[in-house]
N, C-alpha and C positions, 0 to 999 in steps of 0.2 A: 744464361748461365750454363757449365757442363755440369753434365750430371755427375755425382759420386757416388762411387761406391760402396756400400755397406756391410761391414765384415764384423758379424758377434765375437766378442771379446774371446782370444783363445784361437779362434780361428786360423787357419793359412792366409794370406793377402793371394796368394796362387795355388793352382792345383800342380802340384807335387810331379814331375816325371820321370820316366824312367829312363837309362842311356838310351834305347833305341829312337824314342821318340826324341830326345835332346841333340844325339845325333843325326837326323830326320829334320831338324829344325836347323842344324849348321849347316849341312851338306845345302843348302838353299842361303842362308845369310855367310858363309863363307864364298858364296859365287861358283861352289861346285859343280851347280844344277848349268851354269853357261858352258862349261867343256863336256858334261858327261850327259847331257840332254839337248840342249838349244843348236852350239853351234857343227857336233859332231868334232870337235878337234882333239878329244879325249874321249878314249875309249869305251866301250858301252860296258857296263857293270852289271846290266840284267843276269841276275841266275849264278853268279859267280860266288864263291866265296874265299876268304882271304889266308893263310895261315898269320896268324892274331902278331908275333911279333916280327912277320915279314911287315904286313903292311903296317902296324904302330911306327916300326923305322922310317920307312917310306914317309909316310905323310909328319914324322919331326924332320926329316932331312931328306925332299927330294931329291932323284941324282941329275947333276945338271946338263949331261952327256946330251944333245942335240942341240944345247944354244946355240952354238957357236955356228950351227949349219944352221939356222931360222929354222929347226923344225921346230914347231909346239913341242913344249913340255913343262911337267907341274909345276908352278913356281912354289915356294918357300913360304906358307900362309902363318909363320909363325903362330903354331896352334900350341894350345898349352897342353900338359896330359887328360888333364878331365876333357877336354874337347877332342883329342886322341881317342880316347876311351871310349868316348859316345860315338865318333863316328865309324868305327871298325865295327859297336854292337849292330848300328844300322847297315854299313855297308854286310854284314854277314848273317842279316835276319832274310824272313821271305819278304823281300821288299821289289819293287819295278822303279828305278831308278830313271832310267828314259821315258821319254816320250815317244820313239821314233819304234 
């Protein structure tokens, strides 16, 4: 059998986060970590910070300007704003976003 979990009445079922660590958590399950770490096809973000309603735009509505020539570029991860939100607190915290 698996094991379960035991949560006193009242309790959280999870421990509670904050944007930077929720955005820390998408920036990896949105597949951000394949362009901005693994395969270098997207820029390196180490050390950078963003103005907040530059990149909020950016990441609802990347611009599509290289398709058409095969260069890489972000696609359209239709993020919702709380997932916006969290990823700008992380992209603009002291974070290391690369491996390389």
């Amino acid at each position: 059998l698996l094991p379960l979990a035991v949560v006193d009445h009242g309790e959280r079922l999870t421990k509670a986060v904050n944007d930077t660590e929720r955005g820390q958590r998408l920036f990896i399950a949105k597949g951000c970590a394949m362009c901005h770490q693994q395969s270098g096809a997207g820029p390196i973000l180490d050390g950078k910070r963003f103005d907040v309603a530059y990149i909020s735009g950016f990441l609802a509505n990347p611009p599509s300007a290289g398709r058409a020539q095969g260069k890489p570029t972000m696609p359209n991860l239709g993020l919702k704003q709380r997932e916006i939100t969290s990823l700008v607190a992380y992209l603009n915290s002291d974070r290391r976003v690369t491996a390389r």
